[in-house]
N, C-alpha and C positions, 0 to 999 in steps of 0.2 A: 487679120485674116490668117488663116492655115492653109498650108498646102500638107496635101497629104500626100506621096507619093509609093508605090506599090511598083517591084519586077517582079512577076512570075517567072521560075523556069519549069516547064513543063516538062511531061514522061515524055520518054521519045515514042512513046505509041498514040500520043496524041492527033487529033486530027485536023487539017483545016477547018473544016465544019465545025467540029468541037472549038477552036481557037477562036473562029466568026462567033458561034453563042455564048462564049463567055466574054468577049467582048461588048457584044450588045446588051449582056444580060448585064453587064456590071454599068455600061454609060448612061442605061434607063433605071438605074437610080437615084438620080437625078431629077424624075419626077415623082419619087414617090418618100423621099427621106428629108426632112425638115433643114436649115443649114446650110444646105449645100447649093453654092452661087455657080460652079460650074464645073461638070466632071467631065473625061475624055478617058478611053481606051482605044488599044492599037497594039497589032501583033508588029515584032520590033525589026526593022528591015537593019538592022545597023549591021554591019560587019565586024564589032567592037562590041556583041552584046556580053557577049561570055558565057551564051547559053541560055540566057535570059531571054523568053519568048514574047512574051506581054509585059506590056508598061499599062500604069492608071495612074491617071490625075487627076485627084478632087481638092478644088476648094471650096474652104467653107469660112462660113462666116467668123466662128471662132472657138476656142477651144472645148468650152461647154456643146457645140453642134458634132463634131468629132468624135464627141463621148456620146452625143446620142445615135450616130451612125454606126459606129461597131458593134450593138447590139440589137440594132434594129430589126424588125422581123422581116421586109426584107432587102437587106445587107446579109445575115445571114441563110435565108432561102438561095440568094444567087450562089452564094460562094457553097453551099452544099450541095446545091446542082448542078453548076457548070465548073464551078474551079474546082473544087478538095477532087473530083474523081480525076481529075488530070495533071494535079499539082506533083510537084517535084519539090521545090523549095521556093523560097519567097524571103524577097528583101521588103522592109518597110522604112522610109526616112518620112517624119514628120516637123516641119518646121513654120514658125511666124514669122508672116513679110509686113 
């Protein structure tokens, strides 16, 4: 299995609203992207984010379904819609458990 894990830190002109639909828009990929056993997003309440707005966690079955999610059409549709217009920077760690 992979985990894929994602921080977003967003513009500061960012909106709640804006935060809720890239949230939903990125955890309902999960029905539509081959691989992937179970994703989650969440705007980050920690006090220790460092700026870091949203967190995402997907996993997937295995290495070969992770190559088919980052180019998928839409994996790509979401993050052009609701992430790239609010993004700031972005951590990605991916790892096998």
């Amino acid at each position: 299995m992979v985990e894929h894990v994602v921080l977003f830190k967003l513009k500061p002109e960012a909106t709640d609203d804006q935060r809720a639909a890239m949230c939903r828009a990125l955890g309902e990929l999960g029905t539509s992207v081959p691989g992937i056993l179970d994703i989650s997003a969440g705007v980050n309440f920690s006090d220790r984010n460092q700026g870091f707005d949203v967190g995402l966690v997907v996993k997937f079955v295995d290495r070969d379904a992770l190559e088919v999610y980052l180019p998928h059409p839409a994996h790509r549709a979401a993050v052009e819609q609701f992430v790239r217009p609010i993004l700031q920077e972005v951590i990605v760690v991916d790892y096998e458990t």
